[in-house]
Structure formats: C-alpha cells, structure tokens
C-alpha positions as a Python dict, from the first residue, in 0.01 Angstrom:
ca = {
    (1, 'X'): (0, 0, 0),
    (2, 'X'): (-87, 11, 391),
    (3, 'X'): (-401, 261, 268),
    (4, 'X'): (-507, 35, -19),
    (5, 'X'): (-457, -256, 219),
    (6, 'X'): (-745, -104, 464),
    (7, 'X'): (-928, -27, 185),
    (8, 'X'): (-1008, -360, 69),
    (9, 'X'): (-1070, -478, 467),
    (10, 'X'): (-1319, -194, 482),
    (11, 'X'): (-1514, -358, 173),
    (12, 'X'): (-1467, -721, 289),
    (13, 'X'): (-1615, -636, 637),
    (14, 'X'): (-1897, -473, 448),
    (15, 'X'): (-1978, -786, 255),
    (16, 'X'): (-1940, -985, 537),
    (17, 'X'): (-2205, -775, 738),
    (18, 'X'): (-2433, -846, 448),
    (19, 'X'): (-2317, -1176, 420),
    (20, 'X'): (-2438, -1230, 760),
    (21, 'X'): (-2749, -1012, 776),
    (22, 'X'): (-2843, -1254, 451),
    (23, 'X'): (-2732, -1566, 640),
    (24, 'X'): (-2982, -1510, 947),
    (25, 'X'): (-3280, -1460, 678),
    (26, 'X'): (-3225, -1805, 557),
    (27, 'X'): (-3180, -1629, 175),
    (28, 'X'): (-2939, -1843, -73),
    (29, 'X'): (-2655, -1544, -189),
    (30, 'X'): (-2563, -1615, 195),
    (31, 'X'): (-2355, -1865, 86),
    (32, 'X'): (-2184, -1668, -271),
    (33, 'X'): (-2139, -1354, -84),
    (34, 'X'): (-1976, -1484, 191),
    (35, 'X'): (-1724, -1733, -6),
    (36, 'X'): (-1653, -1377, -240),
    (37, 'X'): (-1565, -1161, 103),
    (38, 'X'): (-1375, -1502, 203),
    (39, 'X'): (-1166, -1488, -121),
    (40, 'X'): (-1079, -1107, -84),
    (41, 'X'): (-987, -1153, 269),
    (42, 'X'): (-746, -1447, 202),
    (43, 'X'): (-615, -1261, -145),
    (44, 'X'): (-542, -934, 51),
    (45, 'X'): (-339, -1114, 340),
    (46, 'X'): (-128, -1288, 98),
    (47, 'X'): (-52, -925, -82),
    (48, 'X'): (16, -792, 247),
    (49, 'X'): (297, -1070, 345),
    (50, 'X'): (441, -1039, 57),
    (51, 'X'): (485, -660, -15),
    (52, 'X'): (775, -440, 126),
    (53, 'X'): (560, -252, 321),
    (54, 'X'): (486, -465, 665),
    (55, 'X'): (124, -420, 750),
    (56, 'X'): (77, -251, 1144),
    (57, 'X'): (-57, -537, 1401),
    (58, 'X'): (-397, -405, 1356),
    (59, 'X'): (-449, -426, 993),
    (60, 'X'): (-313, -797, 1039),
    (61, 'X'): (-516, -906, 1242),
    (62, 'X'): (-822, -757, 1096),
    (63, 'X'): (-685, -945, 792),
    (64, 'X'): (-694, -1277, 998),
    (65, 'X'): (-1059, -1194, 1198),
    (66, 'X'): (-1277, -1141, 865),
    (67, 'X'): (-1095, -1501, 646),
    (68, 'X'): (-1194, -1647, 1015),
    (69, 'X'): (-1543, -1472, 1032),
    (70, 'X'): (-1607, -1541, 667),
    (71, 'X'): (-1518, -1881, 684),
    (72, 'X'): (-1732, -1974, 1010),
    (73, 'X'): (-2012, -1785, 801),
    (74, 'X'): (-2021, -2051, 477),
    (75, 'X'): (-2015, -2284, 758),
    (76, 'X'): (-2278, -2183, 917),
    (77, 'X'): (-2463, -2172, 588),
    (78, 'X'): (-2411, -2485, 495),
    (79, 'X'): (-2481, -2651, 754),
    (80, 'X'): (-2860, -2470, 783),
    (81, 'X'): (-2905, -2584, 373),
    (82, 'X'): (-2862, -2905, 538),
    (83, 'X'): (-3070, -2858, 836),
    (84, 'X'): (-3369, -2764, 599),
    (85, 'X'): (-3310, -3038, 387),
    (86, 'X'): (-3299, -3287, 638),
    (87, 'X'): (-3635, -3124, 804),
    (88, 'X'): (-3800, -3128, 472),
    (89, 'X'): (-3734, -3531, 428),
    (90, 'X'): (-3846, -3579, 696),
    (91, 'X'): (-4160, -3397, 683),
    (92, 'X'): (-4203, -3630, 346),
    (93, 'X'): (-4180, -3912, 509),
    (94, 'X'): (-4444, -3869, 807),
    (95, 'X'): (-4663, -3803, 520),
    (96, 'X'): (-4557, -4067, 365),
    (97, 'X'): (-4607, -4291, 669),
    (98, 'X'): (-4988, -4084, 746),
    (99, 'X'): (-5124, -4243, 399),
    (100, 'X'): (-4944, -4602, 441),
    (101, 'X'): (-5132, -4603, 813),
    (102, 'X'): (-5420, -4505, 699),
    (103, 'X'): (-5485, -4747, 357),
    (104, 'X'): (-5795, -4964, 367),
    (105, 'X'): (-5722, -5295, 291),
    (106, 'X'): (-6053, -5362, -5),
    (107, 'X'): (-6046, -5664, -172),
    (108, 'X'): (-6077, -5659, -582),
    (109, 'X'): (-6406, -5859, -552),
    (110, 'X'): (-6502, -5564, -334),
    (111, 'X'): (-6429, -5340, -572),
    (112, 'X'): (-6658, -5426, -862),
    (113, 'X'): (-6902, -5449, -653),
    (114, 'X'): (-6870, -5154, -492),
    (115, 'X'): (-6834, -4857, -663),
    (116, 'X'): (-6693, -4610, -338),
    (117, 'X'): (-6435, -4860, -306),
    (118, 'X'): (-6266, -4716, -609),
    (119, 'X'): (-6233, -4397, -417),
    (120, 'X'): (-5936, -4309, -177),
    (121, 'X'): (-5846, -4185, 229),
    (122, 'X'): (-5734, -3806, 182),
    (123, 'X'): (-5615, -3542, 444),
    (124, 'X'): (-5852, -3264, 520),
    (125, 'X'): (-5816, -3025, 778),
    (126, 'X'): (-6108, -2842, 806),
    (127, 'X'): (-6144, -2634, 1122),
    (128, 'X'): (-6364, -2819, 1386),
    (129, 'X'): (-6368, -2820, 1761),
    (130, 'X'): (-6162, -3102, 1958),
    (131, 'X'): (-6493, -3302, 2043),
    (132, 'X'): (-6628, -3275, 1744),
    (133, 'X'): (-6287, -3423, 1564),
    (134, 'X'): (-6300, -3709, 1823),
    (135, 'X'): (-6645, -3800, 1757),
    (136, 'X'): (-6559, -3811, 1359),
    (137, 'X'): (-6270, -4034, 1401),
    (138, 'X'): (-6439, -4261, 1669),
    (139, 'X'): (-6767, -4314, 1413),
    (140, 'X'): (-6551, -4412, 1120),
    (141, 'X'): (-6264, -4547, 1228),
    (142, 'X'): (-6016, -4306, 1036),
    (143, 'X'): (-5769, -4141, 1207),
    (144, 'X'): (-5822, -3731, 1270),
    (145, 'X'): (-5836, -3520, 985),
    (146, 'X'): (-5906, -3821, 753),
    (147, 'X'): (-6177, -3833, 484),
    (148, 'X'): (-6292, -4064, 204),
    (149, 'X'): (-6294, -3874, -156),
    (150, 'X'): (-6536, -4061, -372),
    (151, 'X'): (-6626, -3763, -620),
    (152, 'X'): (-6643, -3572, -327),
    (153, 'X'): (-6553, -3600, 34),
    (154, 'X'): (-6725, -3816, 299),
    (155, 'X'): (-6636, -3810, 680),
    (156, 'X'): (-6559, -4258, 659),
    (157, 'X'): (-6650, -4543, 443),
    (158, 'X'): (-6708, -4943, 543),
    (159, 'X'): (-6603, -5125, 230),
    (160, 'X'): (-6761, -5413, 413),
    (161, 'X'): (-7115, -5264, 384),
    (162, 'X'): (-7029, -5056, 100),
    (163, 'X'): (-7137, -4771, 327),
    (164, 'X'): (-7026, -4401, 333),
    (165, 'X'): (-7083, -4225, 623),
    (166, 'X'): (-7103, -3809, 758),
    (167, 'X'): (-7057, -3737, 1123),
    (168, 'X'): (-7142, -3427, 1313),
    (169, 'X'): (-7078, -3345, 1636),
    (170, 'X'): (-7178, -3059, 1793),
    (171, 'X'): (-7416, -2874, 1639),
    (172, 'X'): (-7699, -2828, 1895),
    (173, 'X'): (-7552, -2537, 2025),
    (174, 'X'): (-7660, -2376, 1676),
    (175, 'X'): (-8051, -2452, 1767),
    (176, 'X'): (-8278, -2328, 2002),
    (177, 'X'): (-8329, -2568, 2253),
    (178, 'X'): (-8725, -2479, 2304),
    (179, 'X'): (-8839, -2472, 1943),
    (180, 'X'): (-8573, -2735, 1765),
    (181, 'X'): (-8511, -2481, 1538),
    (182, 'X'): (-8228, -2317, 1382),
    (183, 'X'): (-8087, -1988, 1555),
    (184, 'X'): (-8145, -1753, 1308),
    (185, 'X'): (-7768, -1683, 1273),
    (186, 'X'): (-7684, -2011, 1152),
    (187, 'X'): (-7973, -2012, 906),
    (188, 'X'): (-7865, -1634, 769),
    (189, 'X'): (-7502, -1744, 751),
    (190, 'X'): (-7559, -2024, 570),
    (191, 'X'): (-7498, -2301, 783),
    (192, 'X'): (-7814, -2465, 743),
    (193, 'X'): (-7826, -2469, 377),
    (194, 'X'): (-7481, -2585, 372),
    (195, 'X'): (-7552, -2871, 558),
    (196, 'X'): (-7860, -3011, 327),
    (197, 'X'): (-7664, -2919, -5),
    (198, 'X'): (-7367, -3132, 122),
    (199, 'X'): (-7708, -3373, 211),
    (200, 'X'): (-7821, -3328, -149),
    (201, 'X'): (-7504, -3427, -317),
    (202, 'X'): (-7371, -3659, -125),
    (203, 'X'): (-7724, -3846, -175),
    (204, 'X'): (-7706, -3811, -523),
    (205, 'X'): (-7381, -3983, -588),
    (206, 'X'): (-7512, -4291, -365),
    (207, 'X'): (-7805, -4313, -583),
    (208, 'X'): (-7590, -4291, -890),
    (209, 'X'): (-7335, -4610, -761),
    (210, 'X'): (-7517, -4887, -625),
    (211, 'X'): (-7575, -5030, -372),
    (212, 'X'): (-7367, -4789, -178),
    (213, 'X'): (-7522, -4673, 136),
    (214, 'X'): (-7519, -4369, 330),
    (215, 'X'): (-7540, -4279, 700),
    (216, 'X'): (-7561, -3984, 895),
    (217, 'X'): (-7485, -3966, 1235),
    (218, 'X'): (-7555, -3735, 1536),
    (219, 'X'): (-7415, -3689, 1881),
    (220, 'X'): (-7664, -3429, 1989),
    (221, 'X'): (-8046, -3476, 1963),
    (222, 'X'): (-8166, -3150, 1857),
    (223, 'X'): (-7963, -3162, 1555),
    (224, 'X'): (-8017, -3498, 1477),
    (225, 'X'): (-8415, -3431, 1493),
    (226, 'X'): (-8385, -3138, 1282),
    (227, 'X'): (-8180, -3310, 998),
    (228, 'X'): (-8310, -3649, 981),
    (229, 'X'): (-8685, -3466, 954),
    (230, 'X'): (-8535, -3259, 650),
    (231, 'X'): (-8342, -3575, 505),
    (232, 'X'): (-8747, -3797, 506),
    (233, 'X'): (-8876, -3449, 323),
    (234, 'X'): (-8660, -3398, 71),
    (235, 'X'): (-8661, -3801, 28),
    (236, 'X'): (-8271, -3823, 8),
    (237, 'X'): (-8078, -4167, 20),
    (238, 'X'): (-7982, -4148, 409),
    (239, 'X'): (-8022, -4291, 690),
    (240, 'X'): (-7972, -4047, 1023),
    (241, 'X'): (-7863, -4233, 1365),
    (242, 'X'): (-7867, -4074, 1721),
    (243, 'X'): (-7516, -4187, 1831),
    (244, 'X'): (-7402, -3971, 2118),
}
C-alpha cells in the first residue's frame, strides 16, 4: 500500500506541475486541473490514515505539501479570473466615460436643418505625429483621436455653423521647399492622391446635404498653397485656411 501510496503522489505532483505551468499562461483548465490533483491529494491522505500500513514521514508530508500546493494554486487562479474581470470593467467603463465626454450637445431644430448633425463623434486612431494630433484637436475642439462620422469620417464638426472641418498638420516636410511641389516620394506613394480623393469625397457629401460647409485647414504654408490651389481647380466645396 506504501508503493501504491507514492504512486498516486507521483501523478498528483505531475498534475500539479501542469496545473501550474497552465496557471502562469493565464489558460482556463488551470483551475479543473488543479481542483482534480487537489481531490487526489486529499483522497490519498485519507487512505493513508486509515490503512494498517503507517505511511514513512516523507510520504506524509508529501501528502500534506501537494493538498497545500494545490489548494494555494485554485487560489491563485481565482483570484487572476477576477483580476481580469475587474480590469476588463473597467476598461468598459473609460470607454464608456470617452463617448459621454465627448457628446455634442445639437439641438433637434439643429438637426433638421442640418444634415451632419445626424452623424456621430467616433474613436480613430490613426497613426500621426504628436504635433500634428495637437493641432487636430486644438482646430476642432474634439479631444485626441476623435472624429466626426457623417458617411465618412471628418477631423471636427460645428453644429453651430453646420460646418465639417479636416485638419493637417505637418505636411510641408513632404514638399520641396523651392518649387512648392510634392517630393516625388509622396506623389509615387500615394500620398498626394490620397489627400485630394479624401478632398473629392468629402466635397461631395457636403454638396449632397445642404447647407453644410466644409473647411480645410493648414498649419504649414507650403502645403496649404499646394492644396487650396488644387481644391479652386478641381472646383470642390472647400474652403482652405492658413492657421498655423
């Protein structure tokens, strides 16, 4: 009985070493296997005080160590379930407090005569340098990484005015600053024809919802030559400020 005895410790310390290894992945059969090597632990030291056969000090107290160490591990487990959980709520409810912050307070008159107004503030975290983030936020008055989705996104919107608005910030270091023109890179890689496609559409959809407006506006000069040039030749609905 002694032999059997050690048998069974040597397969509850196994399942406790996977227990654990399973525990520090953050995995879910933690939590069963460890409560299953708890059970055999606890089953075999009641078999061993009551047979007729005493057990030697050391099988004891290996007996004792793994219920301990398998009890500490469901413990353990539990309490990071909980840990997650708790970190999840709260991550639910910053959101939850981001789009309360940010709601625009429109009026329902505004919003028949308005057609953006029946839009809404989403989160968009497109990847932008610092200044150029700051700039956004200071021209519209949203908070960083905050848009306006009316069919598509626009950088702010003044329900006031019924005006959208697009901000860019640094961009003349994508010109030549003796010509005013493009470097070729950012023509080849698209950058300029994304820019006047985003132009196109986001003219379009003003022109399709009156009397929505739309502004552009610049912090660098070379850039805000360049575009507002292109905007008066293509004849799109928008008006381009220099606002550094």
């Amino acid at each position: 009985m002694a032999r059997n005895g050690g048998a069974g410790l040597l397969r509850a310390a196994r399942d406790l070493e996977l227990a654990r290894k399973a525990g520090r992945s953050g995995r879910r059969p933690f939590q069963g296997l460890a409560r299953r090597a708890s059970e055999e632990a606890c089953t075999k030291q009641r078999g061993s005080l009551m047979a007729t056969i005493p057990l030697s000090g050391l099988e004891a107290a290996a007996i004792a160590l793994a219920a301990l160490l398998a009890a500490v591990a469901v413990d353990s487990a539990v309490r990071g379930t909980s840990d997650r959980a708790s970190t999840d709520s709260d991550d639910l409810e910053r959101d939850k407090a981001k789009s309360t912050t940010h709601a625009l307070p429109i009026p329902d008159e505004s919003r028949e005569h308005c057609p953006p107004t029946r839009g809404r503030l989403v989160i968009r975290r497109w990847s932008m340098s610092d200044i150029s983030r700051e700039y956004q936020a200071r021209i519209t008055g949203f908070q960083p990484y905050t848009e306006w989705l009316f069919e598509i996104e626009f950088d702010g919107f003044r329900p006031q005015e019924c005006r959208l608005q697009e901000a860019k910030g640094k961009y003349d270091q994508f010109f030549d600053s003796k010509t005013g023109l493009p470097e070729d890179f950012f023509v080849i890689f698209g950058g300029v024809g994304d820019m006047l496609d985003q132009a196109r559409k986001q003219s379009d959809i003003v022109r399709s919802n009156p009397p929505a407006k739309l502004t552009w506006h610049f912090m660098q000069p070379i850039s805000y030559t360049y575009f507002s040039r292109e905007f008066q030749s293509e004849g799109l609905a928008i008006q381009s400020f220099l606002d550094p």
